[in-house]
mmCIF file of the N, C-alpha and C atoms, coordinates in Angstrom:
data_MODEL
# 
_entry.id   MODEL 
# 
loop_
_atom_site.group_PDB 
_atom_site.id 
_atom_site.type_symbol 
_atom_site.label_atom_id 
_atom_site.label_alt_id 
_atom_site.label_comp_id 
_atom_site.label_asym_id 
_atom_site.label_entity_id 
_atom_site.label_seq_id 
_atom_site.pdbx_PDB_ins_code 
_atom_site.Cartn_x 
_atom_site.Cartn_y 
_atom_site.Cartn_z 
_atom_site.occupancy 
_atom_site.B_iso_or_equiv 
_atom_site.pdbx_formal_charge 
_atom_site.auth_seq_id 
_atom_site.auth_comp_id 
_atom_site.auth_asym_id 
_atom_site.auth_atom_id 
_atom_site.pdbx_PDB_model_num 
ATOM 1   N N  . UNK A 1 1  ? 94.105  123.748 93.286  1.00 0.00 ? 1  UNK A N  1 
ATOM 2   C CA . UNK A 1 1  ? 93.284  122.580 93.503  1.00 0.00 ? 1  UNK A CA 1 
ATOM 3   C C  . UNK A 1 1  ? 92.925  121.970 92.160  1.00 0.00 ? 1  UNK A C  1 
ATOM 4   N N  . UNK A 1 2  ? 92.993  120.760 92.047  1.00 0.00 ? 2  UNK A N  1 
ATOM 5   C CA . UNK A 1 2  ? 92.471  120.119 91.066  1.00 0.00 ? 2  UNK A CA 1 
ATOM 6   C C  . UNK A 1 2  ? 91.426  118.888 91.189  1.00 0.00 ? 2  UNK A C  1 
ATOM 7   N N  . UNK A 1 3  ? 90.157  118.736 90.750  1.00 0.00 ? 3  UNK A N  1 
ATOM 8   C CA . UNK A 1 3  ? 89.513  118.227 90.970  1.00 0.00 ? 3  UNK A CA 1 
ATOM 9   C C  . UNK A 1 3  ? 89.357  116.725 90.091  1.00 0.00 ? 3  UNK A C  1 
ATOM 10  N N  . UNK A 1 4  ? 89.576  115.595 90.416  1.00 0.00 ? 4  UNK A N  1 
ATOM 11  C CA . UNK A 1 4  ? 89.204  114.761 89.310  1.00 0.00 ? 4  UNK A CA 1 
ATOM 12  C C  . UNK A 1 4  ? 87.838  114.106 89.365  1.00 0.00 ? 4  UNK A C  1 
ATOM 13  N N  . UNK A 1 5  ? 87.038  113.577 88.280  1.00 0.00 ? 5  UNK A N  1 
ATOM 14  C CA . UNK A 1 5  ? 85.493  112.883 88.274  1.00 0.00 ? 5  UNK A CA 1 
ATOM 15  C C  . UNK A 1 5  ? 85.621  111.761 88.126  1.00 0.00 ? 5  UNK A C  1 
ATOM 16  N N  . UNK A 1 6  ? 87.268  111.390 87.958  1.00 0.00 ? 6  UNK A N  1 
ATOM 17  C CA . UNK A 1 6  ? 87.081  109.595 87.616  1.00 0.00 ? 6  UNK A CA 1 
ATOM 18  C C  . UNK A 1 6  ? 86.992  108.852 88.835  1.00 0.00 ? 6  UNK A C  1 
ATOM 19  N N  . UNK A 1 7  ? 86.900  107.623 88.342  1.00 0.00 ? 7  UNK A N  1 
ATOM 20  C CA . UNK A 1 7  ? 86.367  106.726 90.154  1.00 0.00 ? 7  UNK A CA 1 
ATOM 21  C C  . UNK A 1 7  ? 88.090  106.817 90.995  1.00 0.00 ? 7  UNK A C  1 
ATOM 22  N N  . UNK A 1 8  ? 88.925  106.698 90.096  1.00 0.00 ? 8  UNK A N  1 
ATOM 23  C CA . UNK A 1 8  ? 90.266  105.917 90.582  1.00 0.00 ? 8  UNK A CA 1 
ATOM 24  C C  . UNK A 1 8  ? 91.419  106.813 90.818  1.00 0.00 ? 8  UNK A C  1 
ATOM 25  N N  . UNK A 1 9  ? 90.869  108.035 90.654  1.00 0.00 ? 9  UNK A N  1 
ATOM 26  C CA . UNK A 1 9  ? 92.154  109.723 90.995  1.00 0.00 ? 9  UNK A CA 1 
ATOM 27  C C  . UNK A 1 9  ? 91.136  110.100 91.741  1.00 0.00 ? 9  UNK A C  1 
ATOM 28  N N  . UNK A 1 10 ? 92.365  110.695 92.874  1.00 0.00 ? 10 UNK A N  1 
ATOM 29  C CA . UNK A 1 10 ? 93.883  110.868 92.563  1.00 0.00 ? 10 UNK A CA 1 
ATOM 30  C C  . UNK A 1 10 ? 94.419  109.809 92.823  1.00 0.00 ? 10 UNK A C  1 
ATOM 31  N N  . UNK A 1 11 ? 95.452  109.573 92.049  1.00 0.00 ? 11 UNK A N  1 
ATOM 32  C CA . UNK A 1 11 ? 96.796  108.030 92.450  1.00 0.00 ? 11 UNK A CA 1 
ATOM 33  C C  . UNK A 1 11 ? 97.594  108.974 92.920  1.00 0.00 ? 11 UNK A C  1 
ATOM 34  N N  . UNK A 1 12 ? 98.229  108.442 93.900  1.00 0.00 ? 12 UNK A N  1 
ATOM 35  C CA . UNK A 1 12 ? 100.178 108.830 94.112  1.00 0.00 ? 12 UNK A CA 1 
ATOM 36  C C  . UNK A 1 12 ? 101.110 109.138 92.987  1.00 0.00 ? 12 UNK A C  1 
ATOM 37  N N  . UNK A 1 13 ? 101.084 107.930 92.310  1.00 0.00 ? 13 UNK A N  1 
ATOM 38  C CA . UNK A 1 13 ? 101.756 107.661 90.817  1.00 0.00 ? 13 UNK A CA 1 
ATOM 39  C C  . UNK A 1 13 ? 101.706 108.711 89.940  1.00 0.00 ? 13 UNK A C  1 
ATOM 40  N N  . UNK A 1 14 ? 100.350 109.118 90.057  1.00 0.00 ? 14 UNK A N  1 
ATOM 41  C CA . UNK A 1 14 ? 100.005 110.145 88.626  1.00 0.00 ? 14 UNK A CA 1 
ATOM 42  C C  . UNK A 1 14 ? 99.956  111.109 88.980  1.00 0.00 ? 14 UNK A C  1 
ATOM 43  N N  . UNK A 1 15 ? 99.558  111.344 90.074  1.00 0.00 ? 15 UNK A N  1 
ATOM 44  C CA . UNK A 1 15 ? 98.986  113.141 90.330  1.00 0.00 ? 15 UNK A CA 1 
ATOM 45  C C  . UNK A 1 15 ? 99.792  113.713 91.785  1.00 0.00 ? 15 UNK A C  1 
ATOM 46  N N  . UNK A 1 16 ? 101.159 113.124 92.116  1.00 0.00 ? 16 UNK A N  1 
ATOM 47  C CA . UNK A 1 16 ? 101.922 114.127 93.383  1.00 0.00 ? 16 UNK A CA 1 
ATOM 48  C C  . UNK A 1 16 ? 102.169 115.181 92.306  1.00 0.00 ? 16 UNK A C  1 
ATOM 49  N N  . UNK A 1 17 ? 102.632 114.652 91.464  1.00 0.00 ? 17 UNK A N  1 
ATOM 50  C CA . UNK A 1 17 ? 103.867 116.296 90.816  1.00 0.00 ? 17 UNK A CA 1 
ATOM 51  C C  . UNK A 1 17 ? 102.966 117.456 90.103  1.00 0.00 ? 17 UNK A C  1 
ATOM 52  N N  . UNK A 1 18 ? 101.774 117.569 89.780  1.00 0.00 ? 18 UNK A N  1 
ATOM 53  C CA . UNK A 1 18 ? 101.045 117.968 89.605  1.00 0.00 ? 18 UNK A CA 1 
ATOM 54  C C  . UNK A 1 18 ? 101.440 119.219 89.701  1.00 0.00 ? 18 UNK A C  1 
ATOM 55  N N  . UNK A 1 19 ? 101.404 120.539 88.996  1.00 0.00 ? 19 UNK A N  1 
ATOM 56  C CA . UNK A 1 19 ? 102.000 121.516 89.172  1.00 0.00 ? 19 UNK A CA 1 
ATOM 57  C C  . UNK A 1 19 ? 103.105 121.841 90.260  1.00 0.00 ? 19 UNK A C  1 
ATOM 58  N N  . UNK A 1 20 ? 104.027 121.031 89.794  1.00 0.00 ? 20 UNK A N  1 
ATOM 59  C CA . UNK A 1 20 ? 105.460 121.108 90.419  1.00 0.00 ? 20 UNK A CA 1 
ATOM 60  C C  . UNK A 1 20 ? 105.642 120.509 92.090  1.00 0.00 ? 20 UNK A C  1 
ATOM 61  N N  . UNK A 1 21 ? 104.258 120.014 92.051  1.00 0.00 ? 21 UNK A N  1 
ATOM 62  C CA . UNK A 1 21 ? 104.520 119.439 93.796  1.00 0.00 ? 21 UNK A CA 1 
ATOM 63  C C  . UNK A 1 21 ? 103.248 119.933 94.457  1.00 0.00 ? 21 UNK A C  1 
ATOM 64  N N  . UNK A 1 22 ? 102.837 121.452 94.038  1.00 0.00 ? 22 UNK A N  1 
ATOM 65  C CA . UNK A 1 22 ? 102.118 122.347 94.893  1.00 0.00 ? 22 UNK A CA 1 
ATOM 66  C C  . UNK A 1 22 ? 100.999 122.244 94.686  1.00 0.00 ? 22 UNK A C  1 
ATOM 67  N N  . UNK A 1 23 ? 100.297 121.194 94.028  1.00 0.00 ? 23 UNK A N  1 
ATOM 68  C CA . UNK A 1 23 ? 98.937  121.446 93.528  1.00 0.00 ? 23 UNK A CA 1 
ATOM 69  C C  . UNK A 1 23 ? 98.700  120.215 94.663  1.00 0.00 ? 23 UNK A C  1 
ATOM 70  N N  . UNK A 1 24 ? 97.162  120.696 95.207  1.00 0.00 ? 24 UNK A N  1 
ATOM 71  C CA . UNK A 1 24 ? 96.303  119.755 95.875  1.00 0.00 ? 24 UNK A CA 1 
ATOM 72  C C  . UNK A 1 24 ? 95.166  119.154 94.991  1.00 0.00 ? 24 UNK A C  1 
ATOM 73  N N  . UNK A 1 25 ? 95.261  117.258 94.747  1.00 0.00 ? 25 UNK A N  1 
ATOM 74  C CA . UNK A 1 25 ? 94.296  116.623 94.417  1.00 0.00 ? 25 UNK A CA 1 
ATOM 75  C C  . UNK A 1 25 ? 93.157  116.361 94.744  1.00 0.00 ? 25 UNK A C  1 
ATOM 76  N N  . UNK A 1 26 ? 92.232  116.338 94.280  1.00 0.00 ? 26 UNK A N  1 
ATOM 77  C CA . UNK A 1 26 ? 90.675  116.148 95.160  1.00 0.00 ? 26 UNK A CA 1 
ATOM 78  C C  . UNK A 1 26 ? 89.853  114.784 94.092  1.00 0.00 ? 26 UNK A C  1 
ATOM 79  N N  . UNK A 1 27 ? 89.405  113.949 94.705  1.00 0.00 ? 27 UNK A N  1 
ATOM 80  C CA . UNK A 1 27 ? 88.993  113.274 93.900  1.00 0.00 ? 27 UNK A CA 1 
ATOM 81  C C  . UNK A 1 27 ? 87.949  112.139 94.568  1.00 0.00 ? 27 UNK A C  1 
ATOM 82  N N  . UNK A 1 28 ? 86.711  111.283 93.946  1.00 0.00 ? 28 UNK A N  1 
ATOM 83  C CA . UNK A 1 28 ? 86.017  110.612 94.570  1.00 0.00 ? 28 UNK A CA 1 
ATOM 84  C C  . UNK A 1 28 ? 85.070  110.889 95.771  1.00 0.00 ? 28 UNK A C  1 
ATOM 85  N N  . UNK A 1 29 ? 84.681  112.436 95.462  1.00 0.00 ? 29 UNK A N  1 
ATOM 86  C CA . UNK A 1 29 ? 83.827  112.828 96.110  1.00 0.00 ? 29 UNK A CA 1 
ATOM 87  C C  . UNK A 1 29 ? 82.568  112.093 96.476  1.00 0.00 ? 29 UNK A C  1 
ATOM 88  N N  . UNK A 1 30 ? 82.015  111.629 97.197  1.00 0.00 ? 30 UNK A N  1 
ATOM 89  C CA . UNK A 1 30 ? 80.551  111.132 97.375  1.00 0.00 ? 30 UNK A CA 1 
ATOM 90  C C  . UNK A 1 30 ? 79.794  111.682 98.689  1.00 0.00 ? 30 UNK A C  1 
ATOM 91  N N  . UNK A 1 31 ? 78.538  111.113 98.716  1.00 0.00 ? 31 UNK A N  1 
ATOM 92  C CA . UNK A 1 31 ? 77.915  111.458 100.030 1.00 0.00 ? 31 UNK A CA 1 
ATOM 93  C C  . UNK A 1 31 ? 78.086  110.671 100.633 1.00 0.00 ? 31 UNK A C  1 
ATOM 94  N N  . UNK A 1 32 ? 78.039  110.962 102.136 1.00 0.00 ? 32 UNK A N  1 
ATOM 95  C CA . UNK A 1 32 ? 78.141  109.596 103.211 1.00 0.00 ? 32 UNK A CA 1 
ATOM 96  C C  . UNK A 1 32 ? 77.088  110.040 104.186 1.00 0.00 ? 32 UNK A C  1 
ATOM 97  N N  . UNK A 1 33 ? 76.941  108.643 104.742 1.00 0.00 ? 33 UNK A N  1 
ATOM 98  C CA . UNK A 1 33 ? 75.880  109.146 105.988 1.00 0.00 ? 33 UNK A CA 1 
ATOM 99  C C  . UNK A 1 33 ? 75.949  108.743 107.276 1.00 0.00 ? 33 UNK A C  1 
ATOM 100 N N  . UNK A 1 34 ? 77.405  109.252 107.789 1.00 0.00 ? 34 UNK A N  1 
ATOM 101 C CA . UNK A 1 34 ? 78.160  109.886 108.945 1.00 0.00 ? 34 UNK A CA 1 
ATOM 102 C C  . UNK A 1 34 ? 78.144  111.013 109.100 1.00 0.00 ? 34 UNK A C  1 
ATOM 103 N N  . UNK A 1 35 ? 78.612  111.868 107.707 1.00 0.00 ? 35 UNK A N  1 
ATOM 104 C CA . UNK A 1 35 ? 79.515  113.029 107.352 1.00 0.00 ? 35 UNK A CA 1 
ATOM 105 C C  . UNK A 1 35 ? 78.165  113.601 106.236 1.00 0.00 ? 35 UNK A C  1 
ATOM 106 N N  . UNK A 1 36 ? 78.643  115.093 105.918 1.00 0.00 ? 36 UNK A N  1 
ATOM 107 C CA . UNK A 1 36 ? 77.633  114.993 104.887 1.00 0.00 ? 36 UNK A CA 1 
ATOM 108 C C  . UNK A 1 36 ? 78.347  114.285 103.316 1.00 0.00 ? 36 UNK A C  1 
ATOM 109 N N  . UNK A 1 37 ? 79.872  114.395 103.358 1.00 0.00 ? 37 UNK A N  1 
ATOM 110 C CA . UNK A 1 37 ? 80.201  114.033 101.861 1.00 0.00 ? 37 UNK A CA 1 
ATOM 111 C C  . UNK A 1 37 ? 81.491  113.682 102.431 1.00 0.00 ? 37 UNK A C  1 
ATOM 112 N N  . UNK A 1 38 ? 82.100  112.706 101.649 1.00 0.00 ? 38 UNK A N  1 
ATOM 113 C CA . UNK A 1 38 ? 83.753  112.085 102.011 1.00 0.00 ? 38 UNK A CA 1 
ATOM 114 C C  . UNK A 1 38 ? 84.590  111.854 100.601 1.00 0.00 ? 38 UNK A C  1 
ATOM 115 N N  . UNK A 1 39 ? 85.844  112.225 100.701 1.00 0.00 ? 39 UNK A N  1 
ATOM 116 C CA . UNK A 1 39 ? 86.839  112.464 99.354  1.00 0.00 ? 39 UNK A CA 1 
ATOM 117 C C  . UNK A 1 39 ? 88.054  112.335 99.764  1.00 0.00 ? 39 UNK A C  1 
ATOM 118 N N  . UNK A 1 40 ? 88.729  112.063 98.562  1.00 0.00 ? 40 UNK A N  1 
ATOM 119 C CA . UNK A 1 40 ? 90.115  111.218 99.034  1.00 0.00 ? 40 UNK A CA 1 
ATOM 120 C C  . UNK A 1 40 ? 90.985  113.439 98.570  1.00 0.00 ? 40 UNK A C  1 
ATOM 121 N N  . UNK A 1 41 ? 91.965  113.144 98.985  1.00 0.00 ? 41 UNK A N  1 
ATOM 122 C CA . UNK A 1 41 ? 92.824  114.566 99.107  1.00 0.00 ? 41 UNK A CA 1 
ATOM 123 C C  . UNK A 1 41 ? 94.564  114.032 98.821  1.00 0.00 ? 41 UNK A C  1 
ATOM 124 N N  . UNK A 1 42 ? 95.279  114.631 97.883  1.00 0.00 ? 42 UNK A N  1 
ATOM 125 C CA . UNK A 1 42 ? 96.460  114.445 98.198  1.00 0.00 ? 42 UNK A CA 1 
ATOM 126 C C  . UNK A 1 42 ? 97.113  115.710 97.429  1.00 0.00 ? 42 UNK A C  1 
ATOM 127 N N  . UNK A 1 43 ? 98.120  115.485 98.294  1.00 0.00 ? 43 UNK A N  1 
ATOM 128 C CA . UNK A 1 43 ? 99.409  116.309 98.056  1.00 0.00 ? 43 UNK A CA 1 
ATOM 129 C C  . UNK A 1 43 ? 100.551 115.499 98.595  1.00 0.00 ? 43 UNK A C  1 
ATOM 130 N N  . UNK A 1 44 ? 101.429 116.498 98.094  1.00 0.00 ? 44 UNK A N  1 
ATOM 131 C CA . UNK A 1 44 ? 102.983 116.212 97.976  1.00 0.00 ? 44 UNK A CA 1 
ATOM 132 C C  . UNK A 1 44 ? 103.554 116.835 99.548  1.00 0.00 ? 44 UNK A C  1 
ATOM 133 N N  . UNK A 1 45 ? 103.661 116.017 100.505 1.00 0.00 ? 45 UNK A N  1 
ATOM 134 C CA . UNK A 1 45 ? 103.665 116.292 101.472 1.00 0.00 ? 45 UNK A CA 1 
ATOM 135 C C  . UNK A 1 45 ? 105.116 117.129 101.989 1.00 0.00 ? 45 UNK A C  1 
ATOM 136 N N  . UNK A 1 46 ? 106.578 116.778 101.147 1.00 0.00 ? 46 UNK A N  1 
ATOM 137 C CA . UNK A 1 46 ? 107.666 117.247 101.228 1.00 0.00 ? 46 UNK A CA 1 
ATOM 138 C C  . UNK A 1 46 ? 107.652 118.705 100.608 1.00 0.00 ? 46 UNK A C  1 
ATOM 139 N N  . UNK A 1 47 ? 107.037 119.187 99.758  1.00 0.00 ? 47 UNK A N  1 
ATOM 140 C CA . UNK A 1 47 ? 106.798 120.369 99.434  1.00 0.00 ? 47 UNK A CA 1 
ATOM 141 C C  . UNK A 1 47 ? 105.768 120.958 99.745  1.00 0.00 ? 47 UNK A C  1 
ATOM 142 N N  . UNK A 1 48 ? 104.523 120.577 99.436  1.00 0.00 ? 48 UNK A N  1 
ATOM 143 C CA . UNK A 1 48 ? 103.498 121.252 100.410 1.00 0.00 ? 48 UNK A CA 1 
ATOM 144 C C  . UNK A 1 48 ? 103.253 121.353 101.749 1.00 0.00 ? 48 UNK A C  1 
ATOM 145 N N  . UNK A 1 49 ? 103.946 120.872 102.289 1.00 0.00 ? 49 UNK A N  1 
ATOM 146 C CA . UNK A 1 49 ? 103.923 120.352 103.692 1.00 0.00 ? 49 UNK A CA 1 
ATOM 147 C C  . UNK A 1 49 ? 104.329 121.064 104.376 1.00 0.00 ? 49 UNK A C  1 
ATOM 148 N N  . UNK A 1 50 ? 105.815 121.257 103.887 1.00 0.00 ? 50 UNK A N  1 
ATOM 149 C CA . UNK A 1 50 ? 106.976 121.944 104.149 1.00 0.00 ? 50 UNK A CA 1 
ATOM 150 C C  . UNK A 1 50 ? 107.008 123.634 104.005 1.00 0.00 ? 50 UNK A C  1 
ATOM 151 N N  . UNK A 1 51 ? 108.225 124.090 103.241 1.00 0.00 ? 51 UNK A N  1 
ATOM 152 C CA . UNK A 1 51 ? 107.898 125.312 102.606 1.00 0.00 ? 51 UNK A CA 1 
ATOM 153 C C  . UNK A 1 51 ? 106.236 126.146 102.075 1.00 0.00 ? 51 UNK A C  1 
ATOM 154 N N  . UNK A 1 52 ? 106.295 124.900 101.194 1.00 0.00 ? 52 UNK A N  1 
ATOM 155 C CA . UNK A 1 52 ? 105.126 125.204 100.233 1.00 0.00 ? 52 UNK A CA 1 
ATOM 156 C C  . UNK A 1 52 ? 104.010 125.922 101.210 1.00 0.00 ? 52 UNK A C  1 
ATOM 157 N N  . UNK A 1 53 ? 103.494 124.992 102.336 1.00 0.00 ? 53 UNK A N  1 
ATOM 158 C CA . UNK A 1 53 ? 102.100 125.196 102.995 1.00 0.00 ? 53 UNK A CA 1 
ATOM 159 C C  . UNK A 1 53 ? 102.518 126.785 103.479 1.00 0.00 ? 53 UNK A C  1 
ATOM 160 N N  . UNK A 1 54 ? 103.202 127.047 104.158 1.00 0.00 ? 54 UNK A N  1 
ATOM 161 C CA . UNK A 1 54 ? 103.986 128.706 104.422 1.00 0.00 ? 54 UNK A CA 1 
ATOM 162 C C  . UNK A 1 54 ? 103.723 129.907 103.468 1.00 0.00 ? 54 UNK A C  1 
ATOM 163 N N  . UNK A 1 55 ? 104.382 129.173 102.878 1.00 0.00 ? 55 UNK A N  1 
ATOM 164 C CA . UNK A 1 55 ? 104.092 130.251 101.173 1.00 0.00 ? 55 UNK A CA 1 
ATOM 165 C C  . UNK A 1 55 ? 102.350 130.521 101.062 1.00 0.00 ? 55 UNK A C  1 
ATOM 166 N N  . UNK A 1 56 ? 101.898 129.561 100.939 1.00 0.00 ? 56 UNK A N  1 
ATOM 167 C CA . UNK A 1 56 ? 100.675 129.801 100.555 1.00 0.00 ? 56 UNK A CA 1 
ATOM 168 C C  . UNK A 1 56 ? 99.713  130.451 101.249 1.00 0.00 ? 56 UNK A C  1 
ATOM 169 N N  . UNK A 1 57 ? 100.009 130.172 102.794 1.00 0.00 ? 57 UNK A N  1 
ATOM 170 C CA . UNK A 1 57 ? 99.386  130.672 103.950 1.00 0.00 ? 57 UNK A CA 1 
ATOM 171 C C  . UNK A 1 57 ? 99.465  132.716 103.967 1.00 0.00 ? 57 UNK A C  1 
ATOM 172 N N  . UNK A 1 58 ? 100.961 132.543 103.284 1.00 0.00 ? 58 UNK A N  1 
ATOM 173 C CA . UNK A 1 58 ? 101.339 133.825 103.592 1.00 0.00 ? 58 UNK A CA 1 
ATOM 174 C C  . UNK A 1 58 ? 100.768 134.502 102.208 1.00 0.00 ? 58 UNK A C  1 
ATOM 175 N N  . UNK A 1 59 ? 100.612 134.225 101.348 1.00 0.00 ? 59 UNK A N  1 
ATOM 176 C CA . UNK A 1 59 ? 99.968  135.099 100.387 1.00 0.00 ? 59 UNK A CA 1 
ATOM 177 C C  . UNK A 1 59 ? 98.134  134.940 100.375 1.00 0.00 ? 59 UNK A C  1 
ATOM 178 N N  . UNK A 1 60 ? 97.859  133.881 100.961 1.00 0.00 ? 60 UNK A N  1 
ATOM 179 C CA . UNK A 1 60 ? 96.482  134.003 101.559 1.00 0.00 ? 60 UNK A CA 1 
ATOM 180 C C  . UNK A 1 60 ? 96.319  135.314 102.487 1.00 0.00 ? 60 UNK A C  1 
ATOM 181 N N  . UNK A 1 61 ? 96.886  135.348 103.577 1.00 0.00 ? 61 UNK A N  1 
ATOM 182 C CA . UNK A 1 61 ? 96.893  136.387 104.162 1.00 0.00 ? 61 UNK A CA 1 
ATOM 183 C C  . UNK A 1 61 ? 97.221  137.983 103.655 1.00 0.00 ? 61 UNK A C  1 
ATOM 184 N N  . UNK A 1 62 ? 97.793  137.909 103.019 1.00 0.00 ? 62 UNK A N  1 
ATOM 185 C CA . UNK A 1 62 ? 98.265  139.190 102.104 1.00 0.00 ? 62 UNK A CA 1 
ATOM 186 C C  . UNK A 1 62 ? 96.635  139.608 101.144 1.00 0.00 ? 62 UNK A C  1 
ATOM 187 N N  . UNK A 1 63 ? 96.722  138.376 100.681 1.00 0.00 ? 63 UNK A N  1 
ATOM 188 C CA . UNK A 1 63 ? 95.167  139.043 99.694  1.00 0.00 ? 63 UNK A CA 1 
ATOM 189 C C  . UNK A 1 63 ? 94.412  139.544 100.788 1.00 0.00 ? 63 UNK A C  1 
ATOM 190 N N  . UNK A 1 64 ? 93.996  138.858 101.594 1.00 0.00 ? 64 UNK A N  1 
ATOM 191 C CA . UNK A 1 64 ? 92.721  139.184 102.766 1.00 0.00 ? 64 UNK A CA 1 
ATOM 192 C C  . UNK A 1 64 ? 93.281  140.504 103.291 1.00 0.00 ? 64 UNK A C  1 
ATOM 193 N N  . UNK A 1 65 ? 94.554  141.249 103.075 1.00 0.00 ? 65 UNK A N  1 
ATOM 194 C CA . UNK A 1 65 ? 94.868  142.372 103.382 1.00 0.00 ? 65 UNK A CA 1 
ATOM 195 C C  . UNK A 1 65 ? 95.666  142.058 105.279 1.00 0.00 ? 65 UNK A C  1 
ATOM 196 N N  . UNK A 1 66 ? 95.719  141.057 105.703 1.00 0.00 ? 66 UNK A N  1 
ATOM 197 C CA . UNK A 1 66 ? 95.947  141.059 107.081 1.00 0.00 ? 66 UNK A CA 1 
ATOM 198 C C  . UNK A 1 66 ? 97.386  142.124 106.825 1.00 0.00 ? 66 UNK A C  1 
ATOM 199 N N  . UNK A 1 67 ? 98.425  141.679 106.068 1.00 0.00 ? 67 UNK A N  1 
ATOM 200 C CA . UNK A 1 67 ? 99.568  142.555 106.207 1.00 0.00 ? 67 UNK A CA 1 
ATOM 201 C C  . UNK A 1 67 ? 99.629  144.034 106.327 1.00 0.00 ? 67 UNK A C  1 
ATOM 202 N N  . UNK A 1 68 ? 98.062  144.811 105.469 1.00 0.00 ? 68 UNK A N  1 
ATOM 203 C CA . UNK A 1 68 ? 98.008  146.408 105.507 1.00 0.00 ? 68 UNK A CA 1 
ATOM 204 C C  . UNK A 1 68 ? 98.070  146.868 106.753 1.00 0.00 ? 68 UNK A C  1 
ATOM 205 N N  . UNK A 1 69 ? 98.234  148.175 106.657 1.00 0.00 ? 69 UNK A N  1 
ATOM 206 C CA . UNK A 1 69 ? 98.095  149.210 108.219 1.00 0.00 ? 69 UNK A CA 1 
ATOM 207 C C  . UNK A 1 69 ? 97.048  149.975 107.789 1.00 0.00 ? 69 UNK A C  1 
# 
């Protein structure tokens, strides 16, 4: 995850490839008063989406130990 503080990231332009595809952008956090807080999110949807989200799921699960006996 990478977080940005500026008003105008994440862009498309600048921040998909972001550690090779796999990194998720976070940026323009504020409060709202619908929700408690609203933020823009991107990723690289052909790799994270894809493969990538799998991968990650599966070594999430591995730390949390789900794979032990």
């Amino acid at each position: 995850l990478n977080y940005f503080e500026e008003d105008n990231r994440p862009q498309t332009r600048l921040d998909r490839d972001l550690e090779n595809g796999m990194a998720v952008s976070i940026g323009r956090l504020r409060e709202d008063t619908v929700y408690d807080y609203k933020f823009v999110c991107l990723s690289h949807n052909t790799l994270r989406g894809a493969a990538g989200g799998a991968v990650l799921m599966a070594e999430l699960l591995a730390a949390k130990g789900y794979f032990d006996r």
